[in-house]
TORPA-4810 file (N, C-alpha, C, O; in nm, 3 decimals):
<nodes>
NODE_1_1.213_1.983_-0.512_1.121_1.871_-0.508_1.187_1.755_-0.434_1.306_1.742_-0.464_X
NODE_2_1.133_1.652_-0.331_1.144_1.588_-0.264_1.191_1.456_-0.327_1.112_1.427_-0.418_X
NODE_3_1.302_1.352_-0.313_1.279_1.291_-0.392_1.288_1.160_-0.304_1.288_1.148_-0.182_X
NODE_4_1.295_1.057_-0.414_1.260_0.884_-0.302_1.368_0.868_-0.176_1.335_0.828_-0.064_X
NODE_5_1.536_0.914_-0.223_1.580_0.926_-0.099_1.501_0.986_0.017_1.482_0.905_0.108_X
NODE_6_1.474_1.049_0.026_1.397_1.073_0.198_1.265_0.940_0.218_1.194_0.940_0.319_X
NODE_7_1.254_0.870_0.143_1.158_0.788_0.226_1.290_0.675_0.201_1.232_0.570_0.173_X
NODE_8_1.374_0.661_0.199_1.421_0.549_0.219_1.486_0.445_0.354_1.540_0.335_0.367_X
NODE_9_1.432_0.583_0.452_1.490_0.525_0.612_1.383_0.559_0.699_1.306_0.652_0.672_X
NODE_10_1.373_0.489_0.803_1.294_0.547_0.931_1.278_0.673_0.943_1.385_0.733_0.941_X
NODE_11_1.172_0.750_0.957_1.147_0.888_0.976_1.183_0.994_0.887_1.156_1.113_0.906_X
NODE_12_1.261_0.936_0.765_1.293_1.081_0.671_1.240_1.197_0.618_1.290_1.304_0.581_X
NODE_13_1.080_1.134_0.626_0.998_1.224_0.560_0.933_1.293_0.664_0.831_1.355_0.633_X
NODE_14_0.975_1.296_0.796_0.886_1.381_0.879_0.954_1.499_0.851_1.012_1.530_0.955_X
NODE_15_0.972_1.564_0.781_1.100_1.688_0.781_1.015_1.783_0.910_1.044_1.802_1.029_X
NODE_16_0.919_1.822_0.839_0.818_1.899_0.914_0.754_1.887_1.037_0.715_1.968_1.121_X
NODE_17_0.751_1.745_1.026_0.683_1.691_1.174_0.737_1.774_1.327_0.847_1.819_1.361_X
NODE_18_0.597_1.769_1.398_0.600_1.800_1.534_0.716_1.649_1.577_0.653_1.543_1.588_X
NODE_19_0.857_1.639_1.597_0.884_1.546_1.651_0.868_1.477_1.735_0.918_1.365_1.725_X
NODE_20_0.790_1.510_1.858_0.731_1.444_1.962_0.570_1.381_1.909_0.482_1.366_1.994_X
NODE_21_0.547_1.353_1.787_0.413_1.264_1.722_0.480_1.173_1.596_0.405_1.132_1.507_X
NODE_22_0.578_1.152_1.594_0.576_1.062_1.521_0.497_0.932_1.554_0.475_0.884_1.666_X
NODE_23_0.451_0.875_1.410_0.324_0.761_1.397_0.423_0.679_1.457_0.546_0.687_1.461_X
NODE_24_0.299_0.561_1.525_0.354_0.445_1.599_0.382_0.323_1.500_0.467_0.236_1.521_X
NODE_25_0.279_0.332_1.365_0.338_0.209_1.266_0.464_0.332_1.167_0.434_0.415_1.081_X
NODE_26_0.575_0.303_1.211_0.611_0.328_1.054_0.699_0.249_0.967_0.760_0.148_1.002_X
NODE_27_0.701_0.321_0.814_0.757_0.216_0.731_0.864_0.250_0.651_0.929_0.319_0.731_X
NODE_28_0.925_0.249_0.551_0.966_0.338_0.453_1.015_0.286_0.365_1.000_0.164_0.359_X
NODE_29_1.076_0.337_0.283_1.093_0.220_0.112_1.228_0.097_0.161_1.241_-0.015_0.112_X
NODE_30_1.322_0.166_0.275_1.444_0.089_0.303_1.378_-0.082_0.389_1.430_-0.193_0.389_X
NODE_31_1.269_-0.041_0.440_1.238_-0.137_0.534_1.145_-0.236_0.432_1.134_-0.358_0.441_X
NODE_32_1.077_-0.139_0.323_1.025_-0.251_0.191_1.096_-0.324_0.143_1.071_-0.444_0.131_X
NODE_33_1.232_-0.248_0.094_1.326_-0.336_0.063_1.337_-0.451_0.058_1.341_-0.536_-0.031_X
NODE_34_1.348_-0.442_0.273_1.422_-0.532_0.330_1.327_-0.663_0.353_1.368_-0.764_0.409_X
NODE_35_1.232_-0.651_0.317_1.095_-0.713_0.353_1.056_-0.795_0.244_0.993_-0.899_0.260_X
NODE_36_1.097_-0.746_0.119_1.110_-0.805_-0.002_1.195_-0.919_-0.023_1.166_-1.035_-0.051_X
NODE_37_1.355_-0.836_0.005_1.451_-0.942_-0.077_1.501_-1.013_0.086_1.623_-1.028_0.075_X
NODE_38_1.481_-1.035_0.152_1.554_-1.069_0.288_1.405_-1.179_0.402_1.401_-1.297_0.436_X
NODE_39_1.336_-1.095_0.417_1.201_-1.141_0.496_1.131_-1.219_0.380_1.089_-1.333_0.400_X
NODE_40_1.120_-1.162_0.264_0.957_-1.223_0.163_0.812_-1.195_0.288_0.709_-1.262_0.302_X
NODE_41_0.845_-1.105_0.341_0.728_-1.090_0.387_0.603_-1.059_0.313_0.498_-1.095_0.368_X
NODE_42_0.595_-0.989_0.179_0.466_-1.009_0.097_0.424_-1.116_0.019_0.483_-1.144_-0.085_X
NODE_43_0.334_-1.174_0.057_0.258_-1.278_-0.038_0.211_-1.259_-0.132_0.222_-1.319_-0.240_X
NODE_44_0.089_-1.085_-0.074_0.042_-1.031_-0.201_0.082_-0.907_-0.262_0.183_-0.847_-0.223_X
NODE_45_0.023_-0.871_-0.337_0.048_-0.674_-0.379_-0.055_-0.641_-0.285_-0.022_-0.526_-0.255_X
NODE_46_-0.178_-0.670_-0.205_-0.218_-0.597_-0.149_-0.165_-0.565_0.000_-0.231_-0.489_0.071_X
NODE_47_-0.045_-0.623_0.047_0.032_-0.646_0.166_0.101_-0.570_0.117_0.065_-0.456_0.146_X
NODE_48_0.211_-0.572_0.036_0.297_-0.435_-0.029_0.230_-0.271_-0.078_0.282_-0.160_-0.065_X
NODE_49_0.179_-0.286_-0.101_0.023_-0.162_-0.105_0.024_-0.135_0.036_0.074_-0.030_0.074_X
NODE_50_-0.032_-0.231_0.132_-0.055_-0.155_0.220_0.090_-0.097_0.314_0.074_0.005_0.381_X
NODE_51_0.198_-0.150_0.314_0.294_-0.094_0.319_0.363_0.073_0.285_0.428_0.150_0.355_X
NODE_52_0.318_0.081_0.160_0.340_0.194_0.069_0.270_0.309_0.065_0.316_0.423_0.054_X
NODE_53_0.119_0.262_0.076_0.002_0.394_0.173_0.043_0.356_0.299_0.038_0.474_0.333_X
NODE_54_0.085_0.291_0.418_0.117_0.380_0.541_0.197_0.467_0.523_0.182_0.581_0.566_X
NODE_55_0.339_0.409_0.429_0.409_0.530_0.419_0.369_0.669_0.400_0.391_0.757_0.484_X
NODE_56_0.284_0.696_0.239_0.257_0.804_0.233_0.107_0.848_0.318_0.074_0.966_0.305_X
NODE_57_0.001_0.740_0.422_-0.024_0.823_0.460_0.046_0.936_0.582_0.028_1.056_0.602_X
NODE_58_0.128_0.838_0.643_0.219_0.897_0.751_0.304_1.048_0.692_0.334_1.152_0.750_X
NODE_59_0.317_1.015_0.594_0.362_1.175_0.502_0.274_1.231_0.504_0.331_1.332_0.545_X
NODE_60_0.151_1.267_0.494_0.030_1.331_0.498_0.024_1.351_0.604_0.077_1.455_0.642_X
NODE_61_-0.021_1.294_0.671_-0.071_1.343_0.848_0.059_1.419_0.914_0.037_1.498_1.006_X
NODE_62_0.156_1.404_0.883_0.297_1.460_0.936_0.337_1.546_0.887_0.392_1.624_0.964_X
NODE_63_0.337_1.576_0.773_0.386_1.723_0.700_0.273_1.795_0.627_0.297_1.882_0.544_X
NODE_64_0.141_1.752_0.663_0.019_1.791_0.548_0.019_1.737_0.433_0.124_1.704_0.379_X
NODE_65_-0.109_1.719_0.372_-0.166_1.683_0.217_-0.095_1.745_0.167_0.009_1.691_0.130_X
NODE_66_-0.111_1.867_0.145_-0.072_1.928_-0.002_0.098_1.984_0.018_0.169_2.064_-0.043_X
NODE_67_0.117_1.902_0.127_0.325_1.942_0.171_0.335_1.871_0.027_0.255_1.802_-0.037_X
NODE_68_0.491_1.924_-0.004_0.538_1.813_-0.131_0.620_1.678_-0.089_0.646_1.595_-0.176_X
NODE_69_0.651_1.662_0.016_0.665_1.574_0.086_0.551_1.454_0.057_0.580_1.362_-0.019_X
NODE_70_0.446_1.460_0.109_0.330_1.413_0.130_0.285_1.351_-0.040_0.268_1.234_-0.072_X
NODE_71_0.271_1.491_-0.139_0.285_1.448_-0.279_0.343_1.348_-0.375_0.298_1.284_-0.469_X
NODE_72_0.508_1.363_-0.288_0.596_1.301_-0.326_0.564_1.111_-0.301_0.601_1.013_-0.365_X
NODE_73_0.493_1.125_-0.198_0.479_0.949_-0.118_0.375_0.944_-0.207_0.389_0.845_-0.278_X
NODE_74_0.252_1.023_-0.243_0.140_0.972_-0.275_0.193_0.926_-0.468_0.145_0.850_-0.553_X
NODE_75_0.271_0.990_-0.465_0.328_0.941_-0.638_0.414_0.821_-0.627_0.405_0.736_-0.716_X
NODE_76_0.479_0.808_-0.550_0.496_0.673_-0.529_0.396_0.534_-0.509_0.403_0.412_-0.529_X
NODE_77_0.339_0.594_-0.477_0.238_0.484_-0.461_0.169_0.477_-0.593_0.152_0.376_-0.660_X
NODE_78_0.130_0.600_-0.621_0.095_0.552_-0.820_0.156_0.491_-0.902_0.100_0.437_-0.997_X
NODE_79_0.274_0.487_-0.883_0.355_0.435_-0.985_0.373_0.285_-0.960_0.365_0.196_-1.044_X
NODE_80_0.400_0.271_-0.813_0.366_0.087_-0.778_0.251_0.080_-0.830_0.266_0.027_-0.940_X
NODE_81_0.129_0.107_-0.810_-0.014_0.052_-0.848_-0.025_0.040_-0.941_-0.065_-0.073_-0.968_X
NODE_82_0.000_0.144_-1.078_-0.006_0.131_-1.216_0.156_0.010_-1.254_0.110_-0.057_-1.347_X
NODE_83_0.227_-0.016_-1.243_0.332_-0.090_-1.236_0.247_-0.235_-1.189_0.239_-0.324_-1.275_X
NODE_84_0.203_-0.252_-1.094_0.153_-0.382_-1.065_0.031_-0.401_-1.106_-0.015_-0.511_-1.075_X
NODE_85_-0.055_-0.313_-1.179_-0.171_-0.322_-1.252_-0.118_-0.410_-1.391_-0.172_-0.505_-1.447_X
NODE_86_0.012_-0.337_-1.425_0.028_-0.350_-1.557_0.063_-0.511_-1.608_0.053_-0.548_-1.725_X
NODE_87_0.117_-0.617_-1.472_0.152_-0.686_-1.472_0.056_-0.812_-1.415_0.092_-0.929_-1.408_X
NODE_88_-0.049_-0.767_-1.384_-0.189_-0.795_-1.282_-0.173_-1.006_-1.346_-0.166_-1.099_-1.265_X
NODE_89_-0.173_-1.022_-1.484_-0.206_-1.179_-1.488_-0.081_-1.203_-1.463_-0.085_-1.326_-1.453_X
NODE_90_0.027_-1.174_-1.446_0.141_-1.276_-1.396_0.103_-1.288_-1.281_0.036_-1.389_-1.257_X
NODE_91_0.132_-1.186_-1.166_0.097_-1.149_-1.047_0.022_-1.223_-0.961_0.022_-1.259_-0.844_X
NODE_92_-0.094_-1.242_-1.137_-0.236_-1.304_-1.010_-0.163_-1.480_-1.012_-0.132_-1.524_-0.901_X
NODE_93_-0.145_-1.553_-1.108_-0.050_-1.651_-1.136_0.040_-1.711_-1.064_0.062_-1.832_-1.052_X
NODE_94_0.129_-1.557_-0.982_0.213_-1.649_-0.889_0.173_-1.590_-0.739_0.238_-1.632_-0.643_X
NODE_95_0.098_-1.520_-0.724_0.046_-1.549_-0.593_-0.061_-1.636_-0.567_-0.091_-1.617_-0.449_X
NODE_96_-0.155_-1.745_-0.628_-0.217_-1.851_-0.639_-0.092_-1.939_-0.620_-0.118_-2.026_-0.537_X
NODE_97_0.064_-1.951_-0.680_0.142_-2.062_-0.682_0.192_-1.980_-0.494_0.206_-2.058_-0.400_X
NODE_98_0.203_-1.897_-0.483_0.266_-1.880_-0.373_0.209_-1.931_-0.233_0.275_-1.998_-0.152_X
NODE_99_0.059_-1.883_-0.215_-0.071_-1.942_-0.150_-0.058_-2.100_-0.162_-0.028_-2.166_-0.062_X
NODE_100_-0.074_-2.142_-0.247_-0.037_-2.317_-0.288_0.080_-2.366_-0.183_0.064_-2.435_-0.082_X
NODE_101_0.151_-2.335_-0.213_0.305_-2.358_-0.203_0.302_-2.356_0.003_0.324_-2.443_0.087_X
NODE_102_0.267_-2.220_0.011_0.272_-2.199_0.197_0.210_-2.302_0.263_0.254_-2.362_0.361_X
NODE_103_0.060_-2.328_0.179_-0.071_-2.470_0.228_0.044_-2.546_0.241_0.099_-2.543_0.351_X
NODE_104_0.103_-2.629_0.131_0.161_-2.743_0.144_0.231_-2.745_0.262_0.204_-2.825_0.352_X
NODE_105_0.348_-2.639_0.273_0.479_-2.637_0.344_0.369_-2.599_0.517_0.441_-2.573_0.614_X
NODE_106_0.255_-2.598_0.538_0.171_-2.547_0.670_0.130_-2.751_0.684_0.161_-2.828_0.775_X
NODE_107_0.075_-2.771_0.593_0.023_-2.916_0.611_0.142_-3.010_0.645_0.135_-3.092_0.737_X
NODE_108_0.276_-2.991_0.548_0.337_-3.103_0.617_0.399_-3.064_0.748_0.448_-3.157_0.813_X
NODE_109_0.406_-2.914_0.810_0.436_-2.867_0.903_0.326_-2.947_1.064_0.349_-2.983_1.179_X
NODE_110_0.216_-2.938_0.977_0.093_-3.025_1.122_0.148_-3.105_1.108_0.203_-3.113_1.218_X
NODE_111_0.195_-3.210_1.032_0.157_-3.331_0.978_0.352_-3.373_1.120_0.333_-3.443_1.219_X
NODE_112_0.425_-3.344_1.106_0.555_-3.349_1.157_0.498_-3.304_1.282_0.489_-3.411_1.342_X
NODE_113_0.445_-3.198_1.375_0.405_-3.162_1.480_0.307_-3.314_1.484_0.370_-3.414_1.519_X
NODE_114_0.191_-3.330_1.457_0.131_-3.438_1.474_0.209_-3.585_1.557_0.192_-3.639_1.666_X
NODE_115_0.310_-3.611_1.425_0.383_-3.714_1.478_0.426_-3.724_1.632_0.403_-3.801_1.725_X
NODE_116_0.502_-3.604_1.609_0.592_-3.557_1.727_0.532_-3.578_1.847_0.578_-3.642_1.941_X
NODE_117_0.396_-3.507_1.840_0.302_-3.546_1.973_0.266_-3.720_1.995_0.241_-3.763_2.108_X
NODE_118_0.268_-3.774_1.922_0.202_-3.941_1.914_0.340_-4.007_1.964_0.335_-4.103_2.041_X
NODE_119_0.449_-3.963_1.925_0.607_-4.002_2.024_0.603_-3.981_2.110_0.658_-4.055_2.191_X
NODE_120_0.543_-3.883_2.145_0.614_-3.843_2.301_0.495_-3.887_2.423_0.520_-3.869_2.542_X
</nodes>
């Protein structure tokens, strides 16, 4: 049985793949990671979601549905969803403070560009 090491780098899970088709978006849990604790590139769970189904759909289309490969991504993704279901009113809580928070730091961002233009 396949386990999370192979999605943890670029291309691990194509085991099977025709190598000359690898997908043009790809992702994998190392690059979530990195996207998490380094970028904060998610605002929401539905941005991390969609992260997590490219992965496993790219396991699907690349090694087949019913590969265990493919299985393996799609259980991953259950376990985030029920995991972030389970936690859904914090969640919703601080991505309203997070949304908040970007407005402000975007407004005083015009607000400094603004100036800047009226100087010059």
């Amino acid at each position: 049985m396949p386990s999370y090491s192979l999605f943890s780098s670029p291309g691990g899970f194509f085991i099977y793949a025709d190598l000359h088709t690898e997908p043009q978006l790809q992702v994998d849990l190392g690059t979530i990671r990195e996207r998490c604790s380094t970028q904060f590139k998610y605002r929401t769970r539905q941005a991390f979601l969609r992260d997590l189904e490219l992965m496993a759909n790219n396991a699907a289309a690349f090694n087949g549905a019913s590969n265990e490969i493919a299985q393996e991504a799609a259980r991953i993704v259950a376990v985030a969803k029920s995991a972030l279901a389970s936690d859904a009113a914090a969640l919703d809580a601080l991505e309203v403070r997070v949304a908040s928070w970007l407005n402000d730091r975007k407004i005083e961002s015009e607000r400094v560009f603004i100036g800047l233009q009226r100087e010059a």
